[in-house]
PDB file with one MODEL, atoms N, CA, C and O in Angstrom:
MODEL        1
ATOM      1  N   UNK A   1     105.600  81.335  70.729  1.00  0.00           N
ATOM      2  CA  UNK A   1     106.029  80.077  71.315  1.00  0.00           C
ATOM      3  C   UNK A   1     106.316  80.288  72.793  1.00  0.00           C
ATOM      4  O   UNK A   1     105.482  79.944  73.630  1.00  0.00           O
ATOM      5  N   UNK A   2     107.657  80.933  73.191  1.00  0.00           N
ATOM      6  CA  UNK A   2     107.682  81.327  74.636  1.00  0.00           C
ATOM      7  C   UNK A   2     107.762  82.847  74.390  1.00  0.00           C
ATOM      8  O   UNK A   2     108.392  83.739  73.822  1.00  0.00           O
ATOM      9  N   UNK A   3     106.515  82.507  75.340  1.00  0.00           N
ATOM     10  CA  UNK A   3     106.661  84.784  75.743  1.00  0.00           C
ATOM     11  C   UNK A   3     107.637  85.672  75.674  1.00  0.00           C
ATOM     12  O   UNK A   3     108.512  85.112  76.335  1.00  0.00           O
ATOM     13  N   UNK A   4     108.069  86.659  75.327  1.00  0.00           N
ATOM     14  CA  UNK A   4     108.813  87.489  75.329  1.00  0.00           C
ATOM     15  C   UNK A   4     110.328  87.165  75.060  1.00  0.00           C
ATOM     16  O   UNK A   4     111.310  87.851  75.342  1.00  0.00           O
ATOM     17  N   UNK A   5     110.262  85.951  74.446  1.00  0.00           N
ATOM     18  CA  UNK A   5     111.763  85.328  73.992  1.00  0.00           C
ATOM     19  C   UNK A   5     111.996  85.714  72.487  1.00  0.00           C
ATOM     20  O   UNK A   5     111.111  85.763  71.633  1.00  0.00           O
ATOM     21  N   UNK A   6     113.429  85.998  72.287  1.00  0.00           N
ATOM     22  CA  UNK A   6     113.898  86.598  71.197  1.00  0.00           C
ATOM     23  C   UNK A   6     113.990  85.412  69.956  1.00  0.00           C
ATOM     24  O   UNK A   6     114.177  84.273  70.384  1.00  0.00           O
ATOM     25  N   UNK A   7     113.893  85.536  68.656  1.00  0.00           N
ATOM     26  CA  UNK A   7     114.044  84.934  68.067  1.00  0.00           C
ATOM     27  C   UNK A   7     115.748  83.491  68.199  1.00  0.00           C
ATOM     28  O   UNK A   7     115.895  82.287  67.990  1.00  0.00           O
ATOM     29  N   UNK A   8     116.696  84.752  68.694  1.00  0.00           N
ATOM     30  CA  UNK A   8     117.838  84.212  68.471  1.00  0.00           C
ATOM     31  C   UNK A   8     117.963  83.203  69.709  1.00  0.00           C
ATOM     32  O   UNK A   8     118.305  82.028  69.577  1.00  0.00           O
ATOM     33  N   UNK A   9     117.616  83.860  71.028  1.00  0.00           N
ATOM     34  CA  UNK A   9     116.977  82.814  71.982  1.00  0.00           C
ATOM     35  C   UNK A   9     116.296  81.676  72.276  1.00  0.00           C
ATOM     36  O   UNK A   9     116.335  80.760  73.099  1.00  0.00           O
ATOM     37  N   UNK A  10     115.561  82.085  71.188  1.00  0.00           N
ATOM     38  CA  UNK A  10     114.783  80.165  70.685  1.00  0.00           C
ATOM     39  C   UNK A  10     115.518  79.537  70.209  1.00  0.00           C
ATOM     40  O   UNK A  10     115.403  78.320  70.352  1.00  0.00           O
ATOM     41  N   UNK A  11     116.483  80.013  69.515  1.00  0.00           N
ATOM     42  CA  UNK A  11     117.770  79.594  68.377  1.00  0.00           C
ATOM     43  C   UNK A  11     118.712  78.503  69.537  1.00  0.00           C
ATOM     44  O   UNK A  11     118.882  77.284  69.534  1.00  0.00           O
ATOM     45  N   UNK A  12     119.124  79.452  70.344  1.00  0.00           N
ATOM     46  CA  UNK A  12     120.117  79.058  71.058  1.00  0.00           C
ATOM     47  C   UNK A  12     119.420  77.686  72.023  1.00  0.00           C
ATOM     48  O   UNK A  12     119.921  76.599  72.312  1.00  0.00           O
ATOM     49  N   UNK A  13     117.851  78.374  72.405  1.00  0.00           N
ATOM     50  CA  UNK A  13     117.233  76.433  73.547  1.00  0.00           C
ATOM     51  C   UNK A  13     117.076  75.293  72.797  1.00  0.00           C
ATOM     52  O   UNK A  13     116.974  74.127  73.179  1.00  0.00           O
ATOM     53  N   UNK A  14     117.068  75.828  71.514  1.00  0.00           N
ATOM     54  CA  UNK A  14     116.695  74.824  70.384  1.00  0.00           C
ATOM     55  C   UNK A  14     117.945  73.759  70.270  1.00  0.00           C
ATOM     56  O   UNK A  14     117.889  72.529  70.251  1.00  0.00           O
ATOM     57  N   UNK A  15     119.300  74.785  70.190  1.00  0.00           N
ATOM     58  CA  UNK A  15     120.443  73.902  70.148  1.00  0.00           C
ATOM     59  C   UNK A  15     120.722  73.127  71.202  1.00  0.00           C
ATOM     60  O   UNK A  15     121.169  71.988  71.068  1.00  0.00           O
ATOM     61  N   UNK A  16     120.506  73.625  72.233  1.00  0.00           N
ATOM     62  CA  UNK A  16     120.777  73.375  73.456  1.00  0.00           C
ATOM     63  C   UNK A  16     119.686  71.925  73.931  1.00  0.00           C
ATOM     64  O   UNK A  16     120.023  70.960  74.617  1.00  0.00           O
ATOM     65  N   UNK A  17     118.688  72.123  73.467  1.00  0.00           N
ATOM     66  CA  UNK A  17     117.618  70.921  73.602  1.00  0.00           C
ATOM     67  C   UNK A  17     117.886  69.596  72.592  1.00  0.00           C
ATOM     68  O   UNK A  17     117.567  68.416  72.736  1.00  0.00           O
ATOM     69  N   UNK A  18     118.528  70.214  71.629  1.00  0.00           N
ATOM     70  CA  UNK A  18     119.094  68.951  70.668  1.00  0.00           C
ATOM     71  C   UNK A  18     120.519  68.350  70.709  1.00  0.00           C
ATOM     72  O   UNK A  18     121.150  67.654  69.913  1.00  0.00           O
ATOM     73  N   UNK A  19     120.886  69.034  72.310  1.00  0.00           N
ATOM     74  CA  UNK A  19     122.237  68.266  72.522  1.00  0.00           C
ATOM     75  C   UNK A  19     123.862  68.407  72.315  1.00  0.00           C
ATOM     76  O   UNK A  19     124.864  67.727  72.533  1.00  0.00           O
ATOM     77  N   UNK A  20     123.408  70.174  71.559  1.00  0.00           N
ATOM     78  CA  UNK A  20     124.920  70.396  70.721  1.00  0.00           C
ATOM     79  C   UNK A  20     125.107  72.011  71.718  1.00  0.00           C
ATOM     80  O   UNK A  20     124.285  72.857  72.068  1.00  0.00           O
ATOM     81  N   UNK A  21     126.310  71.897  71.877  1.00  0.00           N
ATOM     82  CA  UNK A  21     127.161  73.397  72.915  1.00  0.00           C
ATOM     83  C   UNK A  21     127.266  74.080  71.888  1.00  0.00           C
ATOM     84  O   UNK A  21     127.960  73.785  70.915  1.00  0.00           O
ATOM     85  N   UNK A  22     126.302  75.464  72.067  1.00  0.00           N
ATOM     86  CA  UNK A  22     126.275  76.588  71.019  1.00  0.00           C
ATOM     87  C   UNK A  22     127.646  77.165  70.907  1.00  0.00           C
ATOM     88  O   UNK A  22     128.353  76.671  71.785  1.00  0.00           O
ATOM     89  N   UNK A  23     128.051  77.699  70.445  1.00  0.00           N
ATOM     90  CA  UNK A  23     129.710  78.394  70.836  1.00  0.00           C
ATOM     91  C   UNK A  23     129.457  80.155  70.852  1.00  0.00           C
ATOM     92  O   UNK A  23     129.372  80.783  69.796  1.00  0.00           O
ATOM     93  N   UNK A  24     129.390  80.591  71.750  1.00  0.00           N
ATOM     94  CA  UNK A  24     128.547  82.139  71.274  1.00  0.00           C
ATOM     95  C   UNK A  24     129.052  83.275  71.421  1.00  0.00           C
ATOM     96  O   UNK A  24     129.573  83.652  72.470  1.00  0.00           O
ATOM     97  N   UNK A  25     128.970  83.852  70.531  1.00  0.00           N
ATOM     98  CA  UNK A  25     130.352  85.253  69.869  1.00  0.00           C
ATOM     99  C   UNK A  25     129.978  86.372  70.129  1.00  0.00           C
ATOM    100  O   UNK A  25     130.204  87.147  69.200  1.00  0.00           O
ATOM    101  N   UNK A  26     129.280  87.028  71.378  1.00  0.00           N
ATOM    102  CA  UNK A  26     128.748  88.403  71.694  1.00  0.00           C
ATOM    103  C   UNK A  26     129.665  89.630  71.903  1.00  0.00           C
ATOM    104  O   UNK A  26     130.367  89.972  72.855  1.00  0.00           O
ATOM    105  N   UNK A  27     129.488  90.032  71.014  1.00  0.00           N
ATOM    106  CA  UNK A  27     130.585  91.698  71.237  1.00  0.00           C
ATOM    107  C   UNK A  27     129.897  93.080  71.913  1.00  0.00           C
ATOM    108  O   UNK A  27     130.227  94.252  71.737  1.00  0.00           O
ATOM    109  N   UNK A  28     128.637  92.426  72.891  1.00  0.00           N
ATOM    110  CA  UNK A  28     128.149  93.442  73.876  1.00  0.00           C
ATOM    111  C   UNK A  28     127.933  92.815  75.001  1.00  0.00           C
ATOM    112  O   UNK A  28     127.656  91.626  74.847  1.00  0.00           O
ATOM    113  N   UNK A  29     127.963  93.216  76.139  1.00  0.00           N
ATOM    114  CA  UNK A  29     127.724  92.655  77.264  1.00  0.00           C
ATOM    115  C   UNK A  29     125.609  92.022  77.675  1.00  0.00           C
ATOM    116  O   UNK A  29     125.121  91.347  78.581  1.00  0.00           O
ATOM    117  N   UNK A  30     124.902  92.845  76.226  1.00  0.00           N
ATOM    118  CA  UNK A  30     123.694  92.583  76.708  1.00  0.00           C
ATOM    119  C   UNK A  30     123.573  91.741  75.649  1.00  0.00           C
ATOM    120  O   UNK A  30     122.459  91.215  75.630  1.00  0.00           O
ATOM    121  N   UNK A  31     124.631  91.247  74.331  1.00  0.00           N
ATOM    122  CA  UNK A  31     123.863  90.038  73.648  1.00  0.00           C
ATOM    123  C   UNK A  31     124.325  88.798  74.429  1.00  0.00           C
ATOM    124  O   UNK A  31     123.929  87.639  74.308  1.00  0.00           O
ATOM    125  N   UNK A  32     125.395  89.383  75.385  1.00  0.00           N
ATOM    126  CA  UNK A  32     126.263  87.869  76.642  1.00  0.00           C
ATOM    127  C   UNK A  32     124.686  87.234  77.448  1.00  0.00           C
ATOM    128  O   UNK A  32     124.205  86.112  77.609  1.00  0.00           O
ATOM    129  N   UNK A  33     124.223  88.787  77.843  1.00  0.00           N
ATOM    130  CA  UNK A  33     123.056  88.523  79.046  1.00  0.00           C
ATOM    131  C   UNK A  33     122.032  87.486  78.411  1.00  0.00           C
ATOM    132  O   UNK A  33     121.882  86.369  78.905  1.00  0.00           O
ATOM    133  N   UNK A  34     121.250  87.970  77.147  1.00  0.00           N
ATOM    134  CA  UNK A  34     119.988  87.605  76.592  1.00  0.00           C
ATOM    135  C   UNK A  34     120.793  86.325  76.003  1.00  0.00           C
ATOM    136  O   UNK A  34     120.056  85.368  75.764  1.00  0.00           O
ATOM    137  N   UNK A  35     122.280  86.116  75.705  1.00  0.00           N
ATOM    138  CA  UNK A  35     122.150  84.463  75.400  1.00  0.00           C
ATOM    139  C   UNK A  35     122.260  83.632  76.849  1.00  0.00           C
ATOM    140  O   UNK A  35     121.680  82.547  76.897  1.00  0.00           O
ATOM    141  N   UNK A  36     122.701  83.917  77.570  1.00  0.00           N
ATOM    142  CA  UNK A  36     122.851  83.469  79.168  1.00  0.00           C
ATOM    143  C   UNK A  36     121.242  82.762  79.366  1.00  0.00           C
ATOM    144  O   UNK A  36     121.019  81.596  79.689  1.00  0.00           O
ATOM    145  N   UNK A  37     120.297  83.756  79.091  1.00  0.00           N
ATOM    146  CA  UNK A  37     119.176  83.718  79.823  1.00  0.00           C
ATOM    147  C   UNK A  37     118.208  82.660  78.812  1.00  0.00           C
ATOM    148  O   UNK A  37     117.161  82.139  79.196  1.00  0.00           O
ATOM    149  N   UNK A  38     118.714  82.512  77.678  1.00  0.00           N
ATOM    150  CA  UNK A  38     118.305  81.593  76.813  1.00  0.00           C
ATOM    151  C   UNK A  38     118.328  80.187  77.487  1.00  0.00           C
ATOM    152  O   UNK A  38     117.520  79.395  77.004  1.00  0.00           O
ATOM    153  N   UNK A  39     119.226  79.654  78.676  1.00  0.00           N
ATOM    154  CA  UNK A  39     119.782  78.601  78.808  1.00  0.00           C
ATOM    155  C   UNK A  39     118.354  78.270  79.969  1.00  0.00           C
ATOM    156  O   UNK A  39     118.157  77.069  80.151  1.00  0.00           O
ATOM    157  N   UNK A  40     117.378  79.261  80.740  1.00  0.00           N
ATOM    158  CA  UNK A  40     115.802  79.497  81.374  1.00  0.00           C
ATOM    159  C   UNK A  40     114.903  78.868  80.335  1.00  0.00           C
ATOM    160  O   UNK A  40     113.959  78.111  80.563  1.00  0.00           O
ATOM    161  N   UNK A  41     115.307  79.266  79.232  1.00  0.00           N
ATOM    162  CA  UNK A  41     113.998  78.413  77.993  1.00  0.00           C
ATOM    163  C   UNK A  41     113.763  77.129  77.934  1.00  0.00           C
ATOM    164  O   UNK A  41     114.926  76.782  77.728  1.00  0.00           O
ATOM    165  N   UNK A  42     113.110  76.045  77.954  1.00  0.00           N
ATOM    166  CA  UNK A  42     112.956  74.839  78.140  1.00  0.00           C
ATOM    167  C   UNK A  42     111.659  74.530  77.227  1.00  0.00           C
ATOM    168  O   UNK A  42     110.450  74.653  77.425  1.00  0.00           O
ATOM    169  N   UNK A  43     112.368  74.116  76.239  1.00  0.00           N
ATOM    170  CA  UNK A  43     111.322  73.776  74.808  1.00  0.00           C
ATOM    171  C   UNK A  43     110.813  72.573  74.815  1.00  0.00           C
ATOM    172  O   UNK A  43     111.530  71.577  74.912  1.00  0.00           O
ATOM    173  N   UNK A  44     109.669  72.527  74.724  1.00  0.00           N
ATOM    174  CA  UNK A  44     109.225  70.619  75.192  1.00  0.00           C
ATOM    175  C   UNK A  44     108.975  70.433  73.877  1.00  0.00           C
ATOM    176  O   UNK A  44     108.624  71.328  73.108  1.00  0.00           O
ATOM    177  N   UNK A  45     109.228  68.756  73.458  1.00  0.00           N
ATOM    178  CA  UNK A  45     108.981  68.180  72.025  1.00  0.00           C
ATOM    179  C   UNK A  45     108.063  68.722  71.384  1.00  0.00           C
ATOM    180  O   UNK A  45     108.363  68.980  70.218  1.00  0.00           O
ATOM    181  N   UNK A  46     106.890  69.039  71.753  1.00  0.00           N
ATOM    182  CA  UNK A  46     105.881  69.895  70.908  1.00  0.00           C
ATOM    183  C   UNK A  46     106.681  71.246  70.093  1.00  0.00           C
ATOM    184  O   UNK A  46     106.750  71.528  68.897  1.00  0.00           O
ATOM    185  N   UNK A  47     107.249  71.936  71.354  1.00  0.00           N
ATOM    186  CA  UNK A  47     107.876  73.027  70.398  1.00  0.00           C
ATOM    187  C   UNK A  47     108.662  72.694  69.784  1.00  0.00           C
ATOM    188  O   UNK A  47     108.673  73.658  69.018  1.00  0.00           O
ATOM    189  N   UNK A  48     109.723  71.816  69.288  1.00  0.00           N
ATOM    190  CA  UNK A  48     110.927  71.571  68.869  1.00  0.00           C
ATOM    191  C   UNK A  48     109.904  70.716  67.157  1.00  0.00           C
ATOM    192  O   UNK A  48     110.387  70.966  66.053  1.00  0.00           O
ATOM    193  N   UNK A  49     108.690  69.871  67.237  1.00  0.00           N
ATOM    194  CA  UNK A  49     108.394  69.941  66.126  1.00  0.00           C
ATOM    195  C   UNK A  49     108.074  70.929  65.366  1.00  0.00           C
ATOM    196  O   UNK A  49     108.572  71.027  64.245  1.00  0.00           O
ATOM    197  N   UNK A  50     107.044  71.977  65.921  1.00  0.00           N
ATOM    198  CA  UNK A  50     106.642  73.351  65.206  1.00  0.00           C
ATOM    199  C   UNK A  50     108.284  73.999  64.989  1.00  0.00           C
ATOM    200  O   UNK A  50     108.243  74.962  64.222  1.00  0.00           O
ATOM    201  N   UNK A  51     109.041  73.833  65.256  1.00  0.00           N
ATOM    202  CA  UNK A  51     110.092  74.655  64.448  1.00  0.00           C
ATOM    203  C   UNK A  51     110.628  73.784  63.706  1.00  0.00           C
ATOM    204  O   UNK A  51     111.190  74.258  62.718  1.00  0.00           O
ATOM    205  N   UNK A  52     110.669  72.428  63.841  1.00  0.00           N
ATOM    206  CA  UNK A  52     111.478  71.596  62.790  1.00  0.00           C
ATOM    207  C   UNK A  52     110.320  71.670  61.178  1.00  0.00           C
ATOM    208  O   UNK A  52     110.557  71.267  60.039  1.00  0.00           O
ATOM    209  N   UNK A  53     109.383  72.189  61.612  1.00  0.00           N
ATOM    210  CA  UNK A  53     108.030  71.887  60.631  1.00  0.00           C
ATOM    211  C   UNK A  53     108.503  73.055  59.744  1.00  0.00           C
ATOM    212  O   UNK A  53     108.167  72.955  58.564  1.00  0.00           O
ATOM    213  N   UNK A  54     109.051  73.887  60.005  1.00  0.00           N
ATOM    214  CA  UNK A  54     109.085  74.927  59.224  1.00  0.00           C
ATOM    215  C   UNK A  54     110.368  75.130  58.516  1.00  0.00           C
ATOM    216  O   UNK A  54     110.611  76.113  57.816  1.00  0.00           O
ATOM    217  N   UNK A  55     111.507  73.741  58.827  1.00  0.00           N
ATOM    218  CA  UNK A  55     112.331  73.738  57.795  1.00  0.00           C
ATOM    219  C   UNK A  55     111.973  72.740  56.713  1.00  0.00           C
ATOM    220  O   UNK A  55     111.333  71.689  56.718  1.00  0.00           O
ATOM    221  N   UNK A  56     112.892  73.745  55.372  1.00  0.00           N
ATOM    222  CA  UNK A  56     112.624  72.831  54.104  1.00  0.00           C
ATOM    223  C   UNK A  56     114.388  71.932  54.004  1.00  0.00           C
ATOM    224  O   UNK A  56     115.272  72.130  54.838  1.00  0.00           O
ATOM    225  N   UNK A  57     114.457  71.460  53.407  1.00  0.00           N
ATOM    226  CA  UNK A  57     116.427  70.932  52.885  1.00  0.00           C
ATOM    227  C   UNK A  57     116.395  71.593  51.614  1.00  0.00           C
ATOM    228  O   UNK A  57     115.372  71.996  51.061  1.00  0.00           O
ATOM    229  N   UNK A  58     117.150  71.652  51.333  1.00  0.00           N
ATOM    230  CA  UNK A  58     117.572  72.376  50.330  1.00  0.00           C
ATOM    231  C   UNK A  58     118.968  71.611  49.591  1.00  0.00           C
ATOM    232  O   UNK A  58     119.628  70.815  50.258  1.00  0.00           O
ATOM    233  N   UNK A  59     119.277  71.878  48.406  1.00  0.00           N
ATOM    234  CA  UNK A  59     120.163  71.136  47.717  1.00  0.00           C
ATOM    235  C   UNK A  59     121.660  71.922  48.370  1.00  0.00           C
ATOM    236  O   UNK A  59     121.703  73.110  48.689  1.00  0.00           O
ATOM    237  N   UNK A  60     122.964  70.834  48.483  1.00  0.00           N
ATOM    238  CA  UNK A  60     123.712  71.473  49.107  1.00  0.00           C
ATOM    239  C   UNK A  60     124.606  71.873  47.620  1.00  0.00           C
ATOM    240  O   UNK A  60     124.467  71.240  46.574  1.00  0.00           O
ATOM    241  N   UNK A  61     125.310  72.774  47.753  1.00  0.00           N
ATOM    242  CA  UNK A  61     125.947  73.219  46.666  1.00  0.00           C
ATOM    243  C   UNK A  61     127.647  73.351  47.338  1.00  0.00           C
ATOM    244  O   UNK A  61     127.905  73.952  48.381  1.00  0.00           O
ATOM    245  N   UNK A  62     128.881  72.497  46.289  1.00  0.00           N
ATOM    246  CA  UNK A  62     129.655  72.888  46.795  1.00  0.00           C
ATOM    247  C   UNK A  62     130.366  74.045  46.260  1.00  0.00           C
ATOM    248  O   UNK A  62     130.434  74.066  45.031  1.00  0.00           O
ATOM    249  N   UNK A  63     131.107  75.356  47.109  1.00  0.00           N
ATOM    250  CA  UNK A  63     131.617  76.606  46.545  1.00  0.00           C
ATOM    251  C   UNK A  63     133.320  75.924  46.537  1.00  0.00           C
ATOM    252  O   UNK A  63     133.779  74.783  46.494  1.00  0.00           O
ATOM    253  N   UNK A  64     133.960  77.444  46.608  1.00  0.00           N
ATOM    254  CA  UNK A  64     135.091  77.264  46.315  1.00  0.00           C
ATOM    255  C   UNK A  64     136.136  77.431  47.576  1.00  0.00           C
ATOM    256  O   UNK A  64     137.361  77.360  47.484  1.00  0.00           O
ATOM    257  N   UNK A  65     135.417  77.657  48.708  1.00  0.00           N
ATOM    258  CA  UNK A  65     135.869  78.080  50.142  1.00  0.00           C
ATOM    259  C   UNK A  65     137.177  77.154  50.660  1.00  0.00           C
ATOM    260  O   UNK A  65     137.773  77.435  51.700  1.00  0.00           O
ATOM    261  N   UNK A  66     137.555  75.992  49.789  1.00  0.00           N
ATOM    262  CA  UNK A  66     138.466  75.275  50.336  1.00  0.00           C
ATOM    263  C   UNK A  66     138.204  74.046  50.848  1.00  0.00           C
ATOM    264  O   UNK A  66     139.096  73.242  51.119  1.00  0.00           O
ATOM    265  N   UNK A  67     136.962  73.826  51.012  1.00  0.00           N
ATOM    266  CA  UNK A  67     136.445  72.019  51.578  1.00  0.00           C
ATOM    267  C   UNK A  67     135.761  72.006  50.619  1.00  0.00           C
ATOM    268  O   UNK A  67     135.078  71.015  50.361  1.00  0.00           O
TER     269      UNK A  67
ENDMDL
END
């Protein structure tokens, strides 16, 4: 999709292109960098269908976690 971009990086333009502030929990200074640099990715509607294409829904199940 984009060259040399990390999976989790697509993750993060993806959120970022659909409007929602990722909240991002890096406990190294180079997963800080490579999400920083995620914010350079600029996914145009074409890409944002090819990844929506490849989700299924799935049945939600409720556990016992408290909600």
């Amino acid at each position: 999709m984009k060259g040399g971009a990390t999976p989790a990086q697509i993750a993060l333009a993806y959120t970022v292109k659909k409007g929602f502030i990722p909240v991002i929990g890096a406990n190294k200074i180079e997963y800080l960098e490579s999400d920083i640099n995620a914010l350079d990715i600029k996914l145009t509607d074409d890409d944002v269908k090819i990844i929506e294409s490849k989700y299924r829904p799935h049945e939600i199940i409720q556990g016992n976690a408290g909600y």
